[in-house]
C-alpha positions as CSV (number, residue, x, y, z in Angstrom):
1,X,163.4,-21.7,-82.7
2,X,164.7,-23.3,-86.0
3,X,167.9,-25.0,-85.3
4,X,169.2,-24.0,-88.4
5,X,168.6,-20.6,-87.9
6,X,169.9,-20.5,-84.3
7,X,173.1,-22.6,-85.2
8,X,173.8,-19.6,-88.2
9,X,173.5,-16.9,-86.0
10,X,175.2,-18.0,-82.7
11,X,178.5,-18.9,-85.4
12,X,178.2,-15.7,-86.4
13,X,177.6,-13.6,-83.4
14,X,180.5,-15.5,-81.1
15,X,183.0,-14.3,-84.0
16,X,182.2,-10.3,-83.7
17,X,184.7,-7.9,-81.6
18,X,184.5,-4.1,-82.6
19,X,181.0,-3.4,-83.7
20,X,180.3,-0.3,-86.1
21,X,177.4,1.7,-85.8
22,X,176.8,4.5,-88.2
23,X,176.2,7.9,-87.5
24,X,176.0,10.5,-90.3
25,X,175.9,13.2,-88.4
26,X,179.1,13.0,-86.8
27,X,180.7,11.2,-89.5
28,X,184.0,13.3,-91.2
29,X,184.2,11.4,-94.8
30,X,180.4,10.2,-94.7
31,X,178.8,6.8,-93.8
32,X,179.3,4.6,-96.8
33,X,182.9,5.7,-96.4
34,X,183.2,4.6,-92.6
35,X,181.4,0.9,-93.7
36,X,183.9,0.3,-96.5
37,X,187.2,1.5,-93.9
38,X,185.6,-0.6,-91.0
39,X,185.0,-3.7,-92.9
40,X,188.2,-4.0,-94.6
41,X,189.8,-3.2,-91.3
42,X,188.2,-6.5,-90.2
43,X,184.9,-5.2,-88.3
44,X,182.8,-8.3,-88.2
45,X,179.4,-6.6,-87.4
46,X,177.8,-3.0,-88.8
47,X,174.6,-1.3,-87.5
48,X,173.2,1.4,-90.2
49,X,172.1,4.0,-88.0
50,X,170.4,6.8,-89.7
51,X,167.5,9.1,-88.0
52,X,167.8,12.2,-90.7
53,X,166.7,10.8,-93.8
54,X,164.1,9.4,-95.9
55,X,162.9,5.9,-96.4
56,X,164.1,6.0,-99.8
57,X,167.6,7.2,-99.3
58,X,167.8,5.1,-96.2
59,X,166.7,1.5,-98.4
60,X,169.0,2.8,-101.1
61,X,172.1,3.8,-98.6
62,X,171.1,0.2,-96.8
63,X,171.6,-1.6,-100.1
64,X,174.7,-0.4,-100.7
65,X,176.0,-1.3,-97.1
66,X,174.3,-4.8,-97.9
67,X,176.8,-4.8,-100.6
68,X,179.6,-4.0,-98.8
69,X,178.7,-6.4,-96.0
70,X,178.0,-9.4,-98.3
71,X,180.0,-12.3,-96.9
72,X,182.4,-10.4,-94.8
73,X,180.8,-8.5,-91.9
74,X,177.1,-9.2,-90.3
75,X,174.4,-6.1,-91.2
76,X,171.9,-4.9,-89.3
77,X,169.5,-2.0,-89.0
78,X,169.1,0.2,-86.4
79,X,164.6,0.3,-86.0
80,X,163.8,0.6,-89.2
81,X,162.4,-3.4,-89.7
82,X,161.0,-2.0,-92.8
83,X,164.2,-0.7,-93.8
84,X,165.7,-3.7,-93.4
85,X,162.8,-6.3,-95.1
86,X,163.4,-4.3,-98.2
87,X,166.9,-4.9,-98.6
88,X,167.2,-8.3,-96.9
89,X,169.7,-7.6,-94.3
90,X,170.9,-10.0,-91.7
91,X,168.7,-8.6,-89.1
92,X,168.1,-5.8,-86.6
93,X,168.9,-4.1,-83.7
94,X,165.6,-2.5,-81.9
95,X,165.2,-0.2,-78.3
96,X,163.3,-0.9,-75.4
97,X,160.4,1.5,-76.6
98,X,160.4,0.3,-80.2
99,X,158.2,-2.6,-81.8
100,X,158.0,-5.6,-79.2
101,X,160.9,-8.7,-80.0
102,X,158.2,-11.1,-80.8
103,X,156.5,-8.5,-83.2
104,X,159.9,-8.2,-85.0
105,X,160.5,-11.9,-84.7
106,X,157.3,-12.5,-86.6
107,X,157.9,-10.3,-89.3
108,X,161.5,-11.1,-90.0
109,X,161.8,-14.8,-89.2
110,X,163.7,-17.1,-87.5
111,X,166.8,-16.8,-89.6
112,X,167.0,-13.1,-88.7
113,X,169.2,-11.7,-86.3
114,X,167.5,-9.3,-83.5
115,X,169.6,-7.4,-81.0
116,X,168.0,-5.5,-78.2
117,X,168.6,-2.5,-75.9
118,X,168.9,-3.1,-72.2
119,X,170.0,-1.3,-69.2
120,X,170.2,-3.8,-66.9
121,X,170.2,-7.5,-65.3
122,X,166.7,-7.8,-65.5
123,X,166.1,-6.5,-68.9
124,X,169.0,-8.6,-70.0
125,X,167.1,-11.7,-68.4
126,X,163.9,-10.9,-69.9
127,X,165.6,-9.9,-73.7
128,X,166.7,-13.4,-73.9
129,X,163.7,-15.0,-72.9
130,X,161.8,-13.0,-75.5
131,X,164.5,-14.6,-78.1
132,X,166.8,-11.9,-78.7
133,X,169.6,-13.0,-80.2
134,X,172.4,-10.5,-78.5
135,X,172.0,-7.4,-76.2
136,X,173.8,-3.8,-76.3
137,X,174.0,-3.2,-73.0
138,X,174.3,0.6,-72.1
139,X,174.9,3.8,-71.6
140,X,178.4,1.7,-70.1
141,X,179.6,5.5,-69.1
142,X,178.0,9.0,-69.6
143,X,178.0,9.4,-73.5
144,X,176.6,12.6,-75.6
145,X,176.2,10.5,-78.7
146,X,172.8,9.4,-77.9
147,X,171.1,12.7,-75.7
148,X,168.1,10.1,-73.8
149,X,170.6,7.1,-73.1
150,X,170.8,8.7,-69.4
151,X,173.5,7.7,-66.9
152,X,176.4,5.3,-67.7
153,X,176.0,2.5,-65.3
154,X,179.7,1.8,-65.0
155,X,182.0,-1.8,-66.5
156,X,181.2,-3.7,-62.9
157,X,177.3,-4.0,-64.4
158,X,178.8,-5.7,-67.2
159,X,179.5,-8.8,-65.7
160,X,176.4,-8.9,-63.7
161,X,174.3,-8.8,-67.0
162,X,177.5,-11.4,-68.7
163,X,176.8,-13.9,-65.5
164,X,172.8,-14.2,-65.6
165,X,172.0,-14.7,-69.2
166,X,174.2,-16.9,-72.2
167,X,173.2,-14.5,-75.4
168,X,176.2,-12.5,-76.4
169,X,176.9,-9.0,-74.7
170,X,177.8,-5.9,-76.5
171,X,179.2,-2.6,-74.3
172,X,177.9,0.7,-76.1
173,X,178.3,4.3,-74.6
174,X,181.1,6.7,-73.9
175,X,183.4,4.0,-74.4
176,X,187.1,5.2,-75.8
177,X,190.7,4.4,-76.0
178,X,191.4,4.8,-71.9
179,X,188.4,3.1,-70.9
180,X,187.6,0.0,-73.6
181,X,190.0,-2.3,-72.1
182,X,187.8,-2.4,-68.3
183,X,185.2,-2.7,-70.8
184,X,186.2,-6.3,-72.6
185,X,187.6,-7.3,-69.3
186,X,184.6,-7.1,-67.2
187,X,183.3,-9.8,-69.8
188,X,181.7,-7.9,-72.5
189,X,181.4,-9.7,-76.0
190,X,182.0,-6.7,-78.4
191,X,181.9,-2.8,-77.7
192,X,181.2,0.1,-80.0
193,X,182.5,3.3,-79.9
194,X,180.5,5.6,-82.3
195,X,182.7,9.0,-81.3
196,X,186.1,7.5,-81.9
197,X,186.0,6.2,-85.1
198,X,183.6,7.8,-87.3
199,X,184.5,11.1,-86.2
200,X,187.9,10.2,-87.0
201,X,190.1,11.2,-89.7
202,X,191.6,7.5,-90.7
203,X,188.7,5.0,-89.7
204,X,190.9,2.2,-90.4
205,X,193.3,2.9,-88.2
206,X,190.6,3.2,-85.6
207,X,188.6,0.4,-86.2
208,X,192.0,-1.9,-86.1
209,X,193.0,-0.3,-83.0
210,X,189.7,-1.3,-81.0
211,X,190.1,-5.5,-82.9
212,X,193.2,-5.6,-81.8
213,X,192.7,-4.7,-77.9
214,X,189.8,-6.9,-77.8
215,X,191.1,-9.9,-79.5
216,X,194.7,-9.4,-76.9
217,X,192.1,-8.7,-73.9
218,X,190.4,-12.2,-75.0
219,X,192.8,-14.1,-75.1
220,X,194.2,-13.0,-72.1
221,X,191.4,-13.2,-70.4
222,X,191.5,-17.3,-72.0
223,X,194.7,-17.4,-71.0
224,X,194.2,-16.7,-67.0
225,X,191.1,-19.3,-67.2
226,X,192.8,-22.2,-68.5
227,X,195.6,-21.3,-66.1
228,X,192.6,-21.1,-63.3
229,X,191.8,-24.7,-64.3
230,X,195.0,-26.6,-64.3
231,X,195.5,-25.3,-60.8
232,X,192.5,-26.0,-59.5
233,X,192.4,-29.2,-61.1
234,X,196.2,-30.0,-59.6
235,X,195.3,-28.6,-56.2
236,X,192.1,-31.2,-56.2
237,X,194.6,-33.9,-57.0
238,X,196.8,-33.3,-53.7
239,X,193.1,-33.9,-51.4
């Protein structure tokens, strides 16, 4: 992989917390709405997520969210590598039954971020030896955002998939306000939560809410490390 490329994207991708996918159809004030509140509440990553329109409102919608991306929050779209070639956005985020990573990786370059759909440890594995760049690791807990995602698999996976592969890990179904916090604890990367923000009536306030747990819950989770070390490092000292 082009060094360049890779040194770009894993900058980028260790700086995301809350991640934003779109969803018009459960979206109160509309999607180009929910980018604009998310991003200027600080989200550092968006996914356009559309399945209901056409290709031309979807590359003119996409350009717009470029625009409001530009230098402040990575953009990606959800499938549609077409989509995304005609608007140049920062890369893509593809299923398990959607075109192949290397197919994708061909088309959009090295320079181009690809995130990829797994369930498991073993698809996790195999996503990062294919080159994905990140992986949204899911259903997390039963979710009716997304009717085929099937059952959630619980936080504990999380930190099976976190243990056995170094590409960033992002939590995505049913996750909300009482449950997010098992979520970044168990060692995932970044979370989204579709429901909870854009079908809410201040996505700011939303958005900030889930940055702020995850950035406390990191460093907390820093915190208890470092503390880890200097014990274990004092404790080697007295044998």
């Amino acid at each position: 992989m082009n060094q360049k490329g890779f040194s770009w994207k894993s900058s980028l991708l260790k700086e995301i917390d809350f991640y934003l996918v779109t969803d018009s159809g459960l979206s109160k004030k509309g999607t180009l709405s929910n980018v604009k509140d998310a991003v200027n509440s600080g989200c550092r990553i968006v996914q356009y997520r559309e399945k209901d329109k056409s290709t031309k409102e979807m590359v003119e919608e996409a350009s717009e969210i470029k625009r409001i991306c530009s230098g402040r929050a990575i953009f990606l779209v959800n499938d549609r590598i077409d989509v995304a070639l005609a608007v140049d956005a920062d890369g893509v985020h593809i299923g398990q039954d959607d075109m192949p990573v290397e197919t994708a990786r061909k088309l959009l370059g090295e320079d181009k971020i690809i995130g990829l759909s797994v369930n498991d440890r073993e698809e996790a594995i195999l996503a990062e030896k294919l080159g994905a760049d990140y992986v949204g690791l899911g259903p997390i807990f039963d979710t009716a955002t997304k009717k085929d995602a099937g059952e959630g698999i619980g936080s504990l996976k999380i930190r099976e998939v976190k243990d056995a592969i170094k590409l960033p890990v992002v939590a995505i179904g049913g996750i909300n306000k009482d449950n997010c916090e098992s979520v970044i604890q168990n060692g995932a990367d970044s979370l989204v939560s579709i429901s909870a923000v854009v079908c809410s009536d201040d996505v700011k306030r939303e958005t900030k809410y889930f940055i702020d747990m995850i950035r406390r819950n990191k460093k907390s989770i820093r915190r208890s490390k470092r503390t880890y070390s200097l014990l274990f490092s004092t404790l080697c000292l007295h044998f």
